[in-house]
Structure formats: C-alpha cells, structure tokens
KOLVEXKE-928742 format. One record per residue (C-alpha): residue in one letter; residue number from 1; x, y, z. Coordinates in pm, whole numbers. Example, Ala and Ser with C-alpha at 12.3 -4.5 7.8 and 13.67 -1.06 7.14 Angstrom:
  logu  nulum      px      py      pz
     a      1    1230    -450     780
     s      2    1367    -106     714
***
This chain:
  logu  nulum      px      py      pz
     x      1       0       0       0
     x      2     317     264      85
     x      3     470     120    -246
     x      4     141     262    -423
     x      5     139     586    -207
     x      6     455     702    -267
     x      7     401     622    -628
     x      8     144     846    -696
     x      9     318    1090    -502
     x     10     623    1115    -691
     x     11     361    1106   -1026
     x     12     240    1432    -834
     x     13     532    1593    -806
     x     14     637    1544   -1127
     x     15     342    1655   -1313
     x     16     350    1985   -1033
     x     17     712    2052   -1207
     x     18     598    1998   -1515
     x     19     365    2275   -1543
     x     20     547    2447   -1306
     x     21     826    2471   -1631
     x     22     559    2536   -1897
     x     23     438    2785   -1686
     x     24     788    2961   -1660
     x     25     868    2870   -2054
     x     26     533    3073   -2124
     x     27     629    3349   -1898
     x     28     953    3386   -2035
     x     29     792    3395   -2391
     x     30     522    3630   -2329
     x     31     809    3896   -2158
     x     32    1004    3870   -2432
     x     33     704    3906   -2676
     x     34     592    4237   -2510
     x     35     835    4507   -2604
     x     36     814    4438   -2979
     x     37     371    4445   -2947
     x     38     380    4725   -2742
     x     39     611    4891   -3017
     x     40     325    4808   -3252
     x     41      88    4922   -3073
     x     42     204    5195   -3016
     x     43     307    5270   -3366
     x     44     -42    5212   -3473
     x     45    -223    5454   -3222
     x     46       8    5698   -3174
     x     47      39    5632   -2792
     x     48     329    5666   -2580
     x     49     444    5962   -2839
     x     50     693    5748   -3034
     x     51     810    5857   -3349
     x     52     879    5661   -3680
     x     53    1300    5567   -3648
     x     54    1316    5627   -4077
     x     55    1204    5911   -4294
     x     56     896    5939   -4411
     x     57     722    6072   -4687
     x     58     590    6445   -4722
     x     59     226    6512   -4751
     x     60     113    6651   -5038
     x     61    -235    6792   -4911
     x     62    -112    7177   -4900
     x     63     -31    7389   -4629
     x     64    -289    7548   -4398
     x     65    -183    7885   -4321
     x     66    -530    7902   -4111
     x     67    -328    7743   -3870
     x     68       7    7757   -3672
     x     69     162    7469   -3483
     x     70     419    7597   -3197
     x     71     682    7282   -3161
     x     72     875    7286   -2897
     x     73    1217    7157   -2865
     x     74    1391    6970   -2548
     x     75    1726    6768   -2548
     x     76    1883    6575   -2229
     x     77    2130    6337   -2242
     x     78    2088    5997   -2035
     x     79    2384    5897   -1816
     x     80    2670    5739   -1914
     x     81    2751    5967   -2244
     x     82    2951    6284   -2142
     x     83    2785    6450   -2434
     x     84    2557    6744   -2491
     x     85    2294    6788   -2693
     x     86    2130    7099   -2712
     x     87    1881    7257   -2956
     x     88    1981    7549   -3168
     x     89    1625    7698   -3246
     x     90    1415    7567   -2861
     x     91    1086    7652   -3096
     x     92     973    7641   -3443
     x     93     647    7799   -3561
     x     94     545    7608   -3840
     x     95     199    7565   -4034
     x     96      70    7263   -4069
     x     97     140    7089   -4385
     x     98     459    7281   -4399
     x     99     841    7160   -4406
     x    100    1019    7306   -4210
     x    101    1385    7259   -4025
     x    102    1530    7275   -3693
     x    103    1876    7246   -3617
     x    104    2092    7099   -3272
     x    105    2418    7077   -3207
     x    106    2588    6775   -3062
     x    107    2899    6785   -2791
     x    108    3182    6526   -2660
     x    109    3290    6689   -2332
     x    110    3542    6342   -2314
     x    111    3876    6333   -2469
     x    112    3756    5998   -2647
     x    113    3586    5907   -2923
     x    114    3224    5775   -2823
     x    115    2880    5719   -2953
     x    116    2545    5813   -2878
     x    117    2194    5795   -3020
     x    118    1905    6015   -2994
     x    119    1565    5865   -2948
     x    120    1259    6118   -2983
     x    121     964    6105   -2820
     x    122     639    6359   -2888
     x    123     389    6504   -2638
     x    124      75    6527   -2650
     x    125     143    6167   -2767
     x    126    -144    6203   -3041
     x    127      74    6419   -3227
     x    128     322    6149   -3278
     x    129      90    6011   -3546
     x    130     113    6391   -3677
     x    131     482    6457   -3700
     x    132     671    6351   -4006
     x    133    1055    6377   -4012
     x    134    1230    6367   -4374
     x    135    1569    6342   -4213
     x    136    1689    6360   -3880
     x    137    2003    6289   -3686
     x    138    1792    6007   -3471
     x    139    1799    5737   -3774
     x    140    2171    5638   -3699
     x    141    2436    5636   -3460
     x    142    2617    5927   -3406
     x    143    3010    5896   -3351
     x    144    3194    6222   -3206
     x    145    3601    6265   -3148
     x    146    3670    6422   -2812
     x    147    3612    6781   -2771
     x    148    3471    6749   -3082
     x    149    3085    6962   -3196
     x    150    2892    6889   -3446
     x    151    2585    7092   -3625
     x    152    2336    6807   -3741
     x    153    1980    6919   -3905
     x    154    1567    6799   -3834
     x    155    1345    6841   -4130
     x    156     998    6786   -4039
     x    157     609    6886   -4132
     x    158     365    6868   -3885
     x    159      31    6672   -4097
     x    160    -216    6914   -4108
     x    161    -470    6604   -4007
     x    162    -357    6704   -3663
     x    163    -653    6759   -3444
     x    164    -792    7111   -3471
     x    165    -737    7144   -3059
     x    166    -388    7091   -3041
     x    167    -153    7433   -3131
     x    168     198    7333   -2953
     x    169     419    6989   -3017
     x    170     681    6901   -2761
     x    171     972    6678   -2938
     x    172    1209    6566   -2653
     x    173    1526    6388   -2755
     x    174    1677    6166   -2482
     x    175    2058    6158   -2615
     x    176    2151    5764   -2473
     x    177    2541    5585   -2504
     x    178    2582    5324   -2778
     x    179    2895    5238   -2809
     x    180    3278    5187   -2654
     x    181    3557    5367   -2756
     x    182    3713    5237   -3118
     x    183    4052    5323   -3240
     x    184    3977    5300   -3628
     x    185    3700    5418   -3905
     x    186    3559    5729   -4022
     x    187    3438    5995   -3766
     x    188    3107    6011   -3863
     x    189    3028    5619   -3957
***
C-alpha cells in the first residue's frame, strides 16, 4: 500500500514541475514578446508619443496657413555619455502641412571618441501620429572625437490632419550611449 502511495506521489510531483516549467517557458515567452507588441501598438495609435525611427514621406495635401503649430524643442542626455545635446532653435512655428527645419548641435565633453543615439519622443502623444521627419540625426548612430561639436539638421512637417485642438508639439530627444571607444573608421560612420 506505501509502495502505491509514494508512487502516486512522486507522479504528483512530477506533473507539479511539469507545469510548473511550462508555466515559466510561457512566462519567459510572453516577456520577451511584449516590447516588440507594445512597439506596434504603439506605432499604430500613436500612444506613448513614439516617433517613426526612418524618414517618411511628405504630404502633399497643401499647407494650412489658417493654422500655426508651436513645436517645442527639449534635449537631455541619459547617463553614461559625457555629451551634450542641445537645440539650436528651442521653438519652431510652423503651419501645418509645412516643411520646415530645426537644427541641434551635438557635444563630446570626453577626450575619447564615443557614440550616442538620440531617441525622440512627442507630447501630446497624439501628435506622434502627426509629426513627419524627412531626415533627422535620430535614424543612426552618431560617432563624435573628443572635444569634438557637431551641427546636425531635423526636417519635419507637422500633418495638417492634426486635431484642430492641439496648437503646440513638444519633441524631446533623450541623447543615450551606444557604443565603446574604437581606435579605427571614419568619424562620422
């Protein structure tokens, strides 16, 4: 009778780890499922005020001079990257449906070559669906010498399908580290 007890017991706790490890295996699948949905989803609403990370085509609808679209600019860098980042123009007046260009200037306050990336994020975050860039420095990698500054530009329309109640854009770039120190290759790769 103990020989059948401890039988089934041992069937118990086997099946209990079992799904105990499917459990985990699911967990572990769904966590690293998440960040690339919730980058769709927010690409497809407009949430969260991310921005597309390519250019993007201009609208051709016309520009609507009924309107004016205050877009404000704010830079910070995140630690780690002894950089600065700073915009040249802090607001641009555009109309809607008009390109227009803003322009910041990048720092190395180190004596070493390092890299950094800007990442862009919009507020109110249902202008991010709004706010077309045709070139900007936050597409690739920047690489800087030490000491060195460089002048890069932002060429943007605001789509004048923006919602009639919203007259100012905030476009925050968080300047973040990317890469270590490299002896060889072209300054800007």
């Amino acid at each position: 009778m103990t020989t059948q007890h401890q039988t089934d017991a041992r069937s118990g706790v086997k099946r209990t780890i079992r799904h105990t490890v499917l459990a985990l295996i699911a967990m572990v699948g769904f966590t690293i499922a998440l960040v690339p949905l919730y980058d769709v989803f927010c690409e497809v609403t407009g949430l969260n005020g991310k921005t597309a990370d390519s250019a993007q085509v201009i609208s051709a609808t016309g520009v609507d001079t009924s309107r004016t679209i205050r877009v404000q600019l704010v830079t910070r860098s995140a630690p780690g990257l002894p950089w600065r980042l700073e915009a040249i123009n802090q607001v641009v007046t555009v109309h809607p449906g008009e390109v227009a260009q803003a322009r910041f200037r990048f720092t190395n306050t180190s004596d070493q070559r390092l890299s950094g990336r800007a990442v862009p994020s919009i507020s109110p975050s249902q202008g991010a669906r709004h706010f077309r860039k045709m070139q900007c420095f936050c597409f690739q990698e920047q690489w800087l010498a030490g000491g060195e500054s460089l002048e890069l530009p932002l060429v943007f329309q605001v789509d004048p399908a923006l919602p009639k109640d919203v007259a100012t854009l905030t476009l925050a770039y968080t300047l973040y580290p990317m890469g270590e120190e490299i002896a060889l290759g072209g300054l800007h790769d």
